[in-house]
C-alpha positions in Angstrom: 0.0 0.0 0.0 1.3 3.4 -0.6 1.9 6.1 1.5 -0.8 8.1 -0.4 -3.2 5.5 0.1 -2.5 4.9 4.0 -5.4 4.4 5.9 -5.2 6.3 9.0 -6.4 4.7 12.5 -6.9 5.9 15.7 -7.2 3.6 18.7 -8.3 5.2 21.7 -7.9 3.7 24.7 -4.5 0.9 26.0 -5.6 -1.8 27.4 -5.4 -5.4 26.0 -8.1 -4.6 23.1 -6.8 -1.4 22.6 -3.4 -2.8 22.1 -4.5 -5.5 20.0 -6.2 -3.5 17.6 -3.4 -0.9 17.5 -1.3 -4.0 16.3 -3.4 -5.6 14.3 -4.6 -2.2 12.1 -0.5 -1.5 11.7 0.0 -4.9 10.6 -2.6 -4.5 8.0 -1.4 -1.8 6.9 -2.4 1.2 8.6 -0.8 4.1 10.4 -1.8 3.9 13.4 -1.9 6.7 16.6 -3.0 5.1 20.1 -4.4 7.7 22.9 -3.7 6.2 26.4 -5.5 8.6 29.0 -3.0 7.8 32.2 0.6 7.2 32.5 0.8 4.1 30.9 -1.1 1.2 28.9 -2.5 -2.0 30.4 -3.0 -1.1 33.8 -6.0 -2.7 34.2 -4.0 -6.0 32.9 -1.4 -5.5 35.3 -4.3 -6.7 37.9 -5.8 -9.7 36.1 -5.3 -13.3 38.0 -4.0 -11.4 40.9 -1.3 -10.1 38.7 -0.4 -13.4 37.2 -2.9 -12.6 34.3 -4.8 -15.7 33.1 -4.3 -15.0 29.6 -7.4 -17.5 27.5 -8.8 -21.1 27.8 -8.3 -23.8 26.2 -11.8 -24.8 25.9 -13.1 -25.3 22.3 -14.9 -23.2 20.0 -18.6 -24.2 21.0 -18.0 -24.5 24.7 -15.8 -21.2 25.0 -18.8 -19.5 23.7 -21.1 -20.6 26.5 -19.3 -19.1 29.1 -20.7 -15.9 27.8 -23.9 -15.5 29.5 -25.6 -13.1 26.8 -24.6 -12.2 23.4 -22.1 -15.4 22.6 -23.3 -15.5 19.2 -21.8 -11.9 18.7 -18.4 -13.3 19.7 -18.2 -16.4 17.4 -17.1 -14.5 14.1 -14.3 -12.7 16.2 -13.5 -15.9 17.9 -13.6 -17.9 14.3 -11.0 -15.2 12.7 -8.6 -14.7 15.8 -9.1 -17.5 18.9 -6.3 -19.0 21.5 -4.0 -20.5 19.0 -3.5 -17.4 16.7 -3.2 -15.4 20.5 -0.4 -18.1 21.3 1.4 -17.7 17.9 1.2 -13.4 18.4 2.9 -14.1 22.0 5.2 -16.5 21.3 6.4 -13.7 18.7 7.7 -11.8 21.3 9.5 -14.6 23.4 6.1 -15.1 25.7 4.9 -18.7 26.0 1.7 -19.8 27.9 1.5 -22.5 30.1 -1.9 -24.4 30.4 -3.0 -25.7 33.9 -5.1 -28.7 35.1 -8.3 -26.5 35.0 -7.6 -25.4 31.6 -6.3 -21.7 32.0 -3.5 -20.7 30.2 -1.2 -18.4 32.0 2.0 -16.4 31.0 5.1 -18.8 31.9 7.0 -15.7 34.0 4.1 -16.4 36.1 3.3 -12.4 35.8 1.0 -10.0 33.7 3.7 -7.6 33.1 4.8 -10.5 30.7 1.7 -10.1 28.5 1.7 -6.7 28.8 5.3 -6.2 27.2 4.3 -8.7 24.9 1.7 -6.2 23.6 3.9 -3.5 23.9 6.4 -5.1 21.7 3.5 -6.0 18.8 2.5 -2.1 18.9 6.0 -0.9 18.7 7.4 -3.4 16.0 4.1 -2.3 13.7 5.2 1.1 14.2 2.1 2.2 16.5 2.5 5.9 17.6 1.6 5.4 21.5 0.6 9.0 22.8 0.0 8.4 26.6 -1.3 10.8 29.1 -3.3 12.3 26.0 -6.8 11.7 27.0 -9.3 12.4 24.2 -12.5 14.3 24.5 -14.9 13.3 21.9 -14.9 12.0 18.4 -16.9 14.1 15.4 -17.4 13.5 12.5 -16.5 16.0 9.6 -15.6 15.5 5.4 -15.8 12.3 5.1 -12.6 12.0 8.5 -12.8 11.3 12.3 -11.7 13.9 14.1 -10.2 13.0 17.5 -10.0 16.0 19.9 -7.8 15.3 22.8 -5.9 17.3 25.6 -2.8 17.3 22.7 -5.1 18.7 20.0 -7.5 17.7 17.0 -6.1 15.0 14.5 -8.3 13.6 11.6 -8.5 10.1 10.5 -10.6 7.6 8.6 -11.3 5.4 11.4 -11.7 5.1 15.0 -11.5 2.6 17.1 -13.0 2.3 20.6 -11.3 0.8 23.2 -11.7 2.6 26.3 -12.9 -0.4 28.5 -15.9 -0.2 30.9 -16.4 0.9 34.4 -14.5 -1.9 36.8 -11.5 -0.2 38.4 -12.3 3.2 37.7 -8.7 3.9 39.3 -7.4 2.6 35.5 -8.8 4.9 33.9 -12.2 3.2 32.9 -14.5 6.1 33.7 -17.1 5.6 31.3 -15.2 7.9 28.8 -15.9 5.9 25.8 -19.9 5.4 26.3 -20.0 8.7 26.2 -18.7 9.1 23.2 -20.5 6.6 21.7 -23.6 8.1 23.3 -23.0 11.8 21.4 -22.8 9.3 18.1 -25.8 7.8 18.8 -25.1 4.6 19.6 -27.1 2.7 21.8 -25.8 1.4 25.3 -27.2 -0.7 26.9 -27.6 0.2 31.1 -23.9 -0.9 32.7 -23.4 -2.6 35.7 -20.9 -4.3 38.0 -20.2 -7.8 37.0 -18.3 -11.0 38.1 -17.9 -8.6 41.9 -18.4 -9.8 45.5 -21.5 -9.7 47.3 -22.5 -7.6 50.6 -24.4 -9.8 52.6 -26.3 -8.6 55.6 -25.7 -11.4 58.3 -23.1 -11.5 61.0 -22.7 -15.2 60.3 -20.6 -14.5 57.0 -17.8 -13.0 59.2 -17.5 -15.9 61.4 -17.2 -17.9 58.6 -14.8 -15.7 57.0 -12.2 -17.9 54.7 -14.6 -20.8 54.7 -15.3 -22.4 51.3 -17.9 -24.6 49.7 -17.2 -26.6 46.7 -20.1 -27.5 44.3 -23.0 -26.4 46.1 -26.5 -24.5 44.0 -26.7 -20.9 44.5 -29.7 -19.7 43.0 -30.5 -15.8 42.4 -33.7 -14.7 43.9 -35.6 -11.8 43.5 -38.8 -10.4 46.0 -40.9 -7.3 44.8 -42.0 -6.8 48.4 -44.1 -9.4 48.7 -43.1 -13.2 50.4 -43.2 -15.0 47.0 -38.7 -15.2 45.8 -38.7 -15.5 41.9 -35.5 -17.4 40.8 -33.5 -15.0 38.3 -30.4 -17.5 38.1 -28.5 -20.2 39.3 -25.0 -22.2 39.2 -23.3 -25.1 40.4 -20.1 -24.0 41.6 -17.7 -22.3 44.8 -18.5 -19.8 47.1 -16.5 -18.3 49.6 -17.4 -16.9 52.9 -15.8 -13.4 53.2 -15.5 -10.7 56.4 -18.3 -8.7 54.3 -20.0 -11.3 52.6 -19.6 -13.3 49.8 -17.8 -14.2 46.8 -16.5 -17.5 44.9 -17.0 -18.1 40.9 -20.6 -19.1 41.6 -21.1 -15.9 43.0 -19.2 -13.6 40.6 -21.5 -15.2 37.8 -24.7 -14.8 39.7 -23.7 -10.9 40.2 -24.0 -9.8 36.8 -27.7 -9.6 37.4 -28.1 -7.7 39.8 -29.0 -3.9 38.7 -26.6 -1.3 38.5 -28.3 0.8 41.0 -29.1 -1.8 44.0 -28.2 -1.5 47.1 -29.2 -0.1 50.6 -31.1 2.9 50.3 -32.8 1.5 46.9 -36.7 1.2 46.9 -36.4 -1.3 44.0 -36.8 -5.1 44.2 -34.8 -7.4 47.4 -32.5 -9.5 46.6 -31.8 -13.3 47.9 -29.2 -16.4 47.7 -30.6 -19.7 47.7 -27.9 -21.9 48.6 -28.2 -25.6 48.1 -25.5 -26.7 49.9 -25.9 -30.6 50.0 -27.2 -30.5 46.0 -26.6 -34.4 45.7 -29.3 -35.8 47.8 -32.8 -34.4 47.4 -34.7 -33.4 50.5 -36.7 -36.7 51.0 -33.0 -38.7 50.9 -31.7 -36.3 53.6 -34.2 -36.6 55.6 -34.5 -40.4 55.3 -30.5 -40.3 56.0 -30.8 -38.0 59.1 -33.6 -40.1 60.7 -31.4 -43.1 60.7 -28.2 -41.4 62.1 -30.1 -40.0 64.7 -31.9 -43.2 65.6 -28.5 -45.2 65.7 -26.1 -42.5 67.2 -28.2 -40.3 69.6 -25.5 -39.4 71.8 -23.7 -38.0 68.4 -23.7 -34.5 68.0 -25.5 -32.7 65.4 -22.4 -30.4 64.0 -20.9 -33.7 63.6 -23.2 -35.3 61.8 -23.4 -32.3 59.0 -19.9 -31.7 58.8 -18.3 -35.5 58.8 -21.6 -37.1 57.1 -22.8 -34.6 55.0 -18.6 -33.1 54.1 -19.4 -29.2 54.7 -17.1 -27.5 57.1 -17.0 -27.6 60.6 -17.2 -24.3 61.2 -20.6 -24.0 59.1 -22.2 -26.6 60.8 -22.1 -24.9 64.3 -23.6 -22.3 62.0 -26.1 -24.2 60.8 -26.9 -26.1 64.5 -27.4 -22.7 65.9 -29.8 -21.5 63.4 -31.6 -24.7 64.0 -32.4 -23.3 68.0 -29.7 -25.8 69.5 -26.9 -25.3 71.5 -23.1 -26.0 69.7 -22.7 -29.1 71.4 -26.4 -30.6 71.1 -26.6 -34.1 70.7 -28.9 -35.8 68.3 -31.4 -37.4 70.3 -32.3 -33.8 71.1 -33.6 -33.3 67.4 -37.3 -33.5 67.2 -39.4 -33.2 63.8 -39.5 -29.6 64.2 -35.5 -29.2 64.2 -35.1 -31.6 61.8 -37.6 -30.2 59.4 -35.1 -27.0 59.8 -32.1 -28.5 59.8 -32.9 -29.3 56.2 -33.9 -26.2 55.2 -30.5 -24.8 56.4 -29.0 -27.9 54.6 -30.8 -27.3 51.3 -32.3 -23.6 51.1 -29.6 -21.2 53.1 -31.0 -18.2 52.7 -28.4 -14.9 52.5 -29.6 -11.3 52.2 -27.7 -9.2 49.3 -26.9 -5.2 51.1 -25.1 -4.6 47.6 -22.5 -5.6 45.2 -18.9 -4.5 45.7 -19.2 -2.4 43.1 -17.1 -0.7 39.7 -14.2 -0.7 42.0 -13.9 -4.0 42.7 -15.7 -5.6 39.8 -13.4 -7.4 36.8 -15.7 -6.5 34.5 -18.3 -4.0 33.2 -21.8 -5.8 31.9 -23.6 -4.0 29.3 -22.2 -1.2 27.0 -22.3 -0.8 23.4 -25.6 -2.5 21.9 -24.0 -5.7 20.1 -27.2 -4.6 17.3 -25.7 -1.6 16.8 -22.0 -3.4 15.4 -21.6 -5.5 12.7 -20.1 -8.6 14.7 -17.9 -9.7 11.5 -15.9 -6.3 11.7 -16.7 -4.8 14.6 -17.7 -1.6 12.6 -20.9 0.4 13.9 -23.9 -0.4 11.6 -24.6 3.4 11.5 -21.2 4.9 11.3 -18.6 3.9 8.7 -14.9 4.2 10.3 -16.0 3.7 13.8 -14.9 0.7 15.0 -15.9 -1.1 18.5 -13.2 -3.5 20.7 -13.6 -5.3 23.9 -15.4 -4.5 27.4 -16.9 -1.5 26.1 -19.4 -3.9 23.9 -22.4 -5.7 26.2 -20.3 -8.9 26.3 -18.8 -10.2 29.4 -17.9 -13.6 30.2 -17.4 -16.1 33.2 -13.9 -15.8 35.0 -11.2 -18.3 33.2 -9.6 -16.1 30.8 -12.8 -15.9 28.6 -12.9 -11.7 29.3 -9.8 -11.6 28.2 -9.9 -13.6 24.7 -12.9 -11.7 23.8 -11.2 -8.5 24.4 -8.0 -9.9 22.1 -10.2 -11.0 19.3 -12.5 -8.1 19.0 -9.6 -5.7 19.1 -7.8 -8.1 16.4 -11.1 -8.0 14.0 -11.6 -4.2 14.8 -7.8 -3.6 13.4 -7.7 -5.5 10.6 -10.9 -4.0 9.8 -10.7 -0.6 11.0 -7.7 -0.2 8.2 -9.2 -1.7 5.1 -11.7 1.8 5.0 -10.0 3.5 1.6 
């Protein structure tokens, strides 16, 4: 392509679709200008898998897409044109191998995110992407047939755009919001954000005590109460939870989260929220109680906390819980049980109940659900149906997927697509 002919791209924003799309639109051909509002790119990266950054999956094609709650068909042309292998051939580029673990995340093989991140860095830079950081831009009109982006630096024209300025999780990264409005002064409908795969805020003192305890496997269902008794069941998942000092969290909870409304918690008039949680899901409730009337017929002198944590495998520490919710004392043995204990006992055992005060919130949520309307972008180029040159890549769009590197992958992909797309527009 000649210089004449150069298609000119801007990519606003640094994180990992940003830089990704930077690459890729270079690599096709492009001359390509990257605005980074803070200090540096990929800070948000920096803080993925506790730093280490757990890059994809190695799940295939079909089940990689249904850890996408909403939306997955979106993904699968992005996924089809750039997936893990092509992300492991870009990486391996720059001297970064991935290592795959028994649960089928694939990690950087330094064992940190910084890895990745200079990875990326090293893609922009050997495509020749201008990176202009601490230049945050403004807004994005349109004007003779060019883009111009207007940002604390100035007002440069170009045929495309691409945004990439994330969503709203860890706001202290520099994802503000910037880029929906943006996209909002263009027209393009977003869809209502919220806080997604974030910890819960549970009101009951009994989730301190249990502080570090963990379930494995147990049904958490996501119930909903318009003021009146009757729960409606938005969700649920088999999966871990974790007992936290302010509530709860756990993969089972991060993916229940993401329906919770952007603008619940305490002083909200709006609909109450509940956990179900089934946490002995293998044996119905006429098995358990069959089960318990036996033990307690043949051991009466055992005591009840023993008999949920040894015979029924949940922690010690919640079954003292679960005894004292029942109206015994700790050390209660079970020939105290009548029908009326027992009938709660299994309750507790199969339909824990846990108010939700809130959601942790943007600042502590890994990703941002909702965004850019997925009708509103052409899911083969990530180009805006309405606007030719304006080009869509990564959290920003109304995808977000389970933890397990899925975020991630969807952000590389999109960013990829948007790129090669983004500078094809002459």
């Amino acid at each position: 392509m000649s210089d004449m002919k150069q298609v000119s791209v801007a990519v606003i924003g640094g994180g990992p679709a940003g830089l990704v799309a930077a690459g890729s639109a270079a690599e096709h051909g492009a001359r390509v200008v990257l605005f980074e509002k803070t200090r540096q790119c990929g800070q948000k990266l920096l803080l993925t898998g506790l730093g280490q950054c757990n890059v994809t999956n190695s799940a295939p094609l079909e089940d990689f897409l249904a850890h996408y709650p909403e939306n997955k068909k979106f993904l699968y042309p992005a996924l089809r044109q750039f997936f893990v292998e092509d992300l492991k051939d870009l990486l391996k580029q720059f001297d970064l191998s991935l290592v795959l673990r028994d649960d089928g995340k694939y990690f950087p093989e330094s064992g940190r995110a910084q890895s990745v991140l200079d990875a990326l860095l090293a893609y922009c830079r050997k495509q020749g992407v201008e990176c202009r950081c601490r230049d945050a831009v403004q807004s994005i009109p349109h004007a003779d047939s060019r883009w111009i982006v207007q940002s604390a630096s100035g007002a440069w024209p170009f045929d495309s755009v691409i945004l990439a300025t994330g969503g709203l999780s860890y706001p202290g990264t520099g994802s503000d919001g910037d880029g929906f409005r943006m996209a909002r002064q263009l027209d393009i409908d977003i869809i209502p954000t919220r806080p997604a795969l974030v910890a819960l805020d549970i009101s009951a003192p009994d989730c301190a005590i249990l502080s570090g305890v963990s379930l494995r496997s147990i049904i958490a269902r996501l119930e909903q109460s318009d003021g009146e008794k009757v729960w409606k069941k938005i969700h649920e998942i088999q999966g871990d939870l974790l007992f936290t000092h302010f509530g709860v969290s756990g993969p089972a909870v991060l993916f229940l989260s993401r329906w919770l409304p952007a603008n619940f918690g305490p002083s909200s008039s709006g609909p109450k929220f509940e956990l179900s949680l089934d946490l002995v899901p293998d044996i119905s409730v006429q098995d358990l109680e069959k089960q318990l009337l036996v033990t307690f017929d043949s051991t009466p002198k055992r005591q009840v906390r023993t008999v949920v944590s040894q015979d029924l495998g949940l922690p010690r520490a919640l079954a003292q819980v679960i005894v004292k919710h029942c109206g015994l004392d700790s050390d209660a043995i079970c020939q105290q049980v009548n029908k009326t204990i027992r009938k709660s006992l299994i309750r507790q055992l199969k339909n824990t109940r846990l108010h939700i005060a809130k959601t942790r919130g943007y600042s502590e949520a890994m990703v941002t659900a909702g965004g850019v309307s997925t009708r509103d972008v052409n899911p083969k180029t990530m180009e805006a149906r309405q606007h030719r040159g304006l080009f869509f890549a990564g959290e920003m769009i109304d995808i977000d997927g389970l933890t397990g590197g899925f975020n991630l992958q969807a952000a590389f992909s999109t960013g990829y697509l948007a790129g090669k797309y983004a500078a094809r527009q002459l």
